[in-house]
N, C-alpha and C positions, 0 to 999 in steps of 0.2 A: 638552348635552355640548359641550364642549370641544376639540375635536381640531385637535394639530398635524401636519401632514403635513411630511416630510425627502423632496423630491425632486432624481435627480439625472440623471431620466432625462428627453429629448427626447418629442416626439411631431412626425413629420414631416407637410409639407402634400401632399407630393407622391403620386403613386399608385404610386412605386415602390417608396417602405419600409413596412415592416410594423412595426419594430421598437416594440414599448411601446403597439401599439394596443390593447390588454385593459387597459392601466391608465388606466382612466375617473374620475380622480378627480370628474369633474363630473359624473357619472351614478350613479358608488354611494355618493354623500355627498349627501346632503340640505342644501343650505346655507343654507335656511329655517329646516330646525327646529334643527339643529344651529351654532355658531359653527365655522366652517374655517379654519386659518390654516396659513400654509406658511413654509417654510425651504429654498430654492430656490440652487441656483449658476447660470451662463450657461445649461448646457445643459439642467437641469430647469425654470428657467422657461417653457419653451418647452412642457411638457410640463401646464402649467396651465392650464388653458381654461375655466375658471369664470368669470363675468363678475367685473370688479376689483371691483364695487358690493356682491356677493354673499361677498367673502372679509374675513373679521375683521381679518386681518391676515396684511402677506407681507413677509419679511425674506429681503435674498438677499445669500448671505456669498462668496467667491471659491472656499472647499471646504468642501463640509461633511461631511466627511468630517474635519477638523480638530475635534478635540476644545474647541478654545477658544471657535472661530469657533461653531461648531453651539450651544454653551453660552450666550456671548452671545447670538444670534440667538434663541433659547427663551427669554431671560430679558426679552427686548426685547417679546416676545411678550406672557407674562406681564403684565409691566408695561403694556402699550397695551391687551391684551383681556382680562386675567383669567387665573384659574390654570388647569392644562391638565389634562385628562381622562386624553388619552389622545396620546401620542407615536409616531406612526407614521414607520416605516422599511423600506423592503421591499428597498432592495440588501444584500446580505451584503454588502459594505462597511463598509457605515453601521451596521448592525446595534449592533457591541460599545461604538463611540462614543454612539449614542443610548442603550444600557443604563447607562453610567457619567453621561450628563445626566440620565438617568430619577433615579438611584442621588441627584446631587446637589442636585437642587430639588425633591425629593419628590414623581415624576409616578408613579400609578402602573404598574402594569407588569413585564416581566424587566428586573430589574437585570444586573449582570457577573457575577454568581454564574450565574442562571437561563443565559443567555446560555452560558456556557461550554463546558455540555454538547453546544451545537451549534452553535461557534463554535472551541473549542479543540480539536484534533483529539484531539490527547492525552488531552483529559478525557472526551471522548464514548467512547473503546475503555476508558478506565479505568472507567466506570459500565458500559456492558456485558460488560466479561470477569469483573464482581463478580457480575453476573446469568445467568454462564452462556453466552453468546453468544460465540462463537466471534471474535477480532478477529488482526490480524497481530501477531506479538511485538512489542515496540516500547517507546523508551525515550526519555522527558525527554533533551537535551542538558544538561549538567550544565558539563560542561569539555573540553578536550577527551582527554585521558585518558579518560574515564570514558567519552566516545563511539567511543572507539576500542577501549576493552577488552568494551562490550555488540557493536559490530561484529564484533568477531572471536570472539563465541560462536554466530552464524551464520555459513552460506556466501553468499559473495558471490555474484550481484550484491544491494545494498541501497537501503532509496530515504532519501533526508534530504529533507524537504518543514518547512516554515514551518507552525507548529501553527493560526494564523491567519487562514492564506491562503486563495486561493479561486481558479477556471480552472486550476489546476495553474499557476501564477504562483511562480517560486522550488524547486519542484522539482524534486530532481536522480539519478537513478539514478547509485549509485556502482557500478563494477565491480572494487576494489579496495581494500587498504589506505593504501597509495600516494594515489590518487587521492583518498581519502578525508580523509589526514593533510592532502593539499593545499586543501585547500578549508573545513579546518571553521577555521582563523582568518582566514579571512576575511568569517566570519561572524558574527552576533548571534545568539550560540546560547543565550540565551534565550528566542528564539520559534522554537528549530527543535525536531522531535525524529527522530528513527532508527526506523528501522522496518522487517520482514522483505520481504524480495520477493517477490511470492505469484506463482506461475505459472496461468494460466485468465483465463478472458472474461470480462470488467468486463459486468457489468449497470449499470442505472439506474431507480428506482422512484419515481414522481410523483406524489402521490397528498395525503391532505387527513387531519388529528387534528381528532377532536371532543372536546369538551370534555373527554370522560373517557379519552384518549390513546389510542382504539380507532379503525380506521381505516376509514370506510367507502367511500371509492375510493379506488384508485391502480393504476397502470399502469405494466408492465413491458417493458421497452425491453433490447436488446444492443446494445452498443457495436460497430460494424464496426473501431473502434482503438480507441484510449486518447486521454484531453485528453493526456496526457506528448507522446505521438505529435504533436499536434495543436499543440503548444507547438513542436517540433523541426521544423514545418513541412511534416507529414505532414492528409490530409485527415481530418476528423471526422467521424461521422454514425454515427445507430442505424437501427433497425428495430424497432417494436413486437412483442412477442412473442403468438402466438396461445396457445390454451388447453393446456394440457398440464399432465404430473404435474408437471416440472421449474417451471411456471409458478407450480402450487400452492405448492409449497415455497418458494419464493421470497417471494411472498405472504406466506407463514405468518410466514418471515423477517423480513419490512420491518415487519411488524405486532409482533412482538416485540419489535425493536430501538425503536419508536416507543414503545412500552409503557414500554420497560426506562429509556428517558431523560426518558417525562414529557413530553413534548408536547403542547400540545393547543391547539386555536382554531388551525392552522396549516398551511399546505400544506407539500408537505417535498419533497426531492431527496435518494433516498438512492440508493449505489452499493456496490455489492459483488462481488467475487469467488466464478466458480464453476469449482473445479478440475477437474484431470483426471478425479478420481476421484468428480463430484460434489458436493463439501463446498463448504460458503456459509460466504466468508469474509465478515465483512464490513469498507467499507473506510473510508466517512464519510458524514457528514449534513447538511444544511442545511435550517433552516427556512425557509425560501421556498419560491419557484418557479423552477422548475427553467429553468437556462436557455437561449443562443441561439433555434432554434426550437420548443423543446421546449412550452412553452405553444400555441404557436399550432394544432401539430401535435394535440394534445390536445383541445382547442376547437373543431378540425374535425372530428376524428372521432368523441367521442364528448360534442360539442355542450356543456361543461362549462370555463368559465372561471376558473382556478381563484384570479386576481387579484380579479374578482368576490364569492366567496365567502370568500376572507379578508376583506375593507376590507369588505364589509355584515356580518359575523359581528363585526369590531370596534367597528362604529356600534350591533351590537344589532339590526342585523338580519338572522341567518344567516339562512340557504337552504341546504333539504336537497339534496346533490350527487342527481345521477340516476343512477339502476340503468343498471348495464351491462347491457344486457338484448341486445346481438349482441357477436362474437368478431371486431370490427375488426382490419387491423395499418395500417401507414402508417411513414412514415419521413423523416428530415432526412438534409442533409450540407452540409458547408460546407467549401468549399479554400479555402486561407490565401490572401496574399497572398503575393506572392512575396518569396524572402529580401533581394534587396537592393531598401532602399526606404530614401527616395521613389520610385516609380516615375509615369510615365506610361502609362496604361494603351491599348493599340495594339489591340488587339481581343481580346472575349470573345463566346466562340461561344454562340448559345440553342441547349438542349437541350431544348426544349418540345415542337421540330415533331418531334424522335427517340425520347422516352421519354412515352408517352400517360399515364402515373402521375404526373406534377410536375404537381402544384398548381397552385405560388408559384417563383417562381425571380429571384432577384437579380442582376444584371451590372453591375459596373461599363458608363458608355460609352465608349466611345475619346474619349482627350484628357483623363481625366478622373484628380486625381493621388491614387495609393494613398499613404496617408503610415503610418509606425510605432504600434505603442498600438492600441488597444483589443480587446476582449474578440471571442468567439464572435459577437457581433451590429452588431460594427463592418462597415463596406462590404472584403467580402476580394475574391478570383479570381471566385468564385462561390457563394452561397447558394440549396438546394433543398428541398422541402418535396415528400414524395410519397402519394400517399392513393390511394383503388382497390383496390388488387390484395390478396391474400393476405401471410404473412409473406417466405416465399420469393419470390417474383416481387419483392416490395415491394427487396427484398437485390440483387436480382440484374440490377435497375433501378439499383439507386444506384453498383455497382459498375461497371455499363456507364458512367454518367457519368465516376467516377472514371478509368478507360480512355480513355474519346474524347473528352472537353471540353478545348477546345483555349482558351490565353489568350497573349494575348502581351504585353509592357511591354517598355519600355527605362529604366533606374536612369536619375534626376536626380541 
């Protein structure tokens, strides 16, 4: 077999990041039996550690995330090692770009169609509200009339989010018509769409589709915020959830919506609303892996890597996840970086020697410069990972951090 790899992730040498250490591509790819070949930018290079002797071929473009560049780089492939099996992509980035390369040189796999359902936000509530699944009203941008006359058949506040997007990157809680008139020409409202405001606690569900879209693990997590929150410069982090009815339901839920869309061979990040009153809303999906610490957290506590079991499931050689056979909880959190930036960062306090439940814990060191960009697993204030304790305790730890973790910066 065949297989191209699309990386654009780093793997660092030091002992103080963690980030992207589960994605082994030199350990769950056999590059004996199989031909490997990679499509690499700066920073995924870095992330390749297979001996050069052992890879088929390695093309590195400037983005590959650019539809042109990833196309040529695949065709260059082609051309030097043979035709390709199999097109691997594991950033939701790269995702809908690699399905329209698949689409163009005949590789197999999800094309844009497959893709959409959990990639365009739009189309994944449009396939589940035809199956019964409860989803947020919500409506295509069309023009802007037509976004401002579905706005005004709910009450405000409303959210406009990018149907495409991903970290809550481009979403916007409108509080208004006003507010609303102002902001949708200045937009490409052909990848946005409108959508009702749900009131209730965001969950998060992590778990793995087998072949026959049936789900046999995934883990339920509450959000202590929102990524919206966490975009606005508020901090992030959950708490795994322990067993209960509400647990059940939720379950039942994630496994439906996974069902109702057809997924399968795939690990998944999905997130949903649960109101006041109970009812599971749901809110979107991604086939990956769920991110910032959300893998690692998972991997410690219930010893299940779930970067692992997709990339050997796409070589052909799954591996059955393990029975949750104890009622773990555990928990991340991550505070941003501070709003004005570049900064120099003047001291961040350890919370290690104060909180006996953190793991893993990230610091910048003084002198060291925070700059603008990247995602949940970029280097912020502070990143925590906590394991030990129950659901409650596990909460009540992170919120202690949130409270007393002291950083300090001066803007460059």
């Amino acid at each position: 077999m065949h297989i191209v790899i699309v990386n654009r992730w780093p793997r660092f040498n030091d002992t103080r990041r963690w980030d992207n250490e589960l994605v082994r591509y030199e350990e769950f790819f056999d590059h004996a039996r199989h031909r490997i070949s990679y499509v690499v930018d700066g920073p995924g290079a870095q992330g390749v550690l297979a001996p050069a002797t052992s890879i088929a071929h390695l093309v590195t473009v400037r983005d590959v995330n650019d539809y042109s560049q990833l196309l040529g780089a695949v065709s260059e492939i082609m051309e030097k090692a043979g035709p390709v099996d199999q097109l691997i992509a594991l950033s939701e980035f790269t995702l809908e770009i690699a399905a329209r390369v698949r689409q163009t040189l005949g590789i197999p796999g999800h094309g844009p169609e497959q893709v959409a359902v959990y990639r365009d936000k739009a189309r994944m509530k449009e396939v589940l509200a035809l199956k019964g699944l409860r989803v947020p009203a919500f409506a295509r941008c069309e023009s802007i009339e037509q976004t401002l006359r579905f706005a005004d058949s709910m009450s405000y506040p409303i959210i406009l989010k990018p149907v495409d997007g991903a970290a809550s990157i481009g979403v916007l809680r409108i509080d208004s018509r006003e507010e609303l008139a102002a902001h949708l020409p200045t937009l490409d409202l052909s990848r946005y769409e409108v959508e009702e405001f749900i009131e209730g606690d965001v969950y998060h569900v992590d778990g793995f589709a087998d072949t026959a879209s049936a789900v046999p693990f995934q883990v339920v997590s509450r959000y202590l915020s929102s990524c919206l929150d966490f975009v606005s410069g508020e901090p992030l982090g959950s708490v795994i959830v322990q067993r209960s009815p509400l647990r059940d339901r939720i379950e039942e839920f994630s496994a439906s919506c996974i069902a109702a869309l057809g997924l399968t061979g795939t690990p998944f990040h999905l997130e949903l609303f649960v109101t006041g009153d109970g009812s599971l809303v749901f809110l979107e999906v991604g086939a990956r892996v769920g991110g910032s610490e959300v893998p690692h957290l998972i991997n410690k506590v219930f010893g299940i890597n779930l970067f692992q079991h997709w990339l050997k499931g796409m070589a052909g050689d799954a591996i059955p996840p393990p029975e949750k056979s104890k009622d773990p909880s555990g928990g991340w959190l991550v505070i941003p970086k501070p709003r004005e930036l570049p900064c120099r960062v003047l001291a961040a306090g350890s919370m290690k020697p104060h909180i006996d439940s953190i793991w893993r814990e990230l610091l910048p060191e003084p002198g060291e410069v925070l700059e603008a960009g990247g995602s949940y697993d970029a280097l912020h204030s502070g990143r925590f990972i906590f394991t030990g304790k129950n659901e409650a305790d596990i909460e009540a730890d992170i919120r202690n951090v949130i409270k007393t973790f002291e950083f300090k910066a001066v803007p460059i």
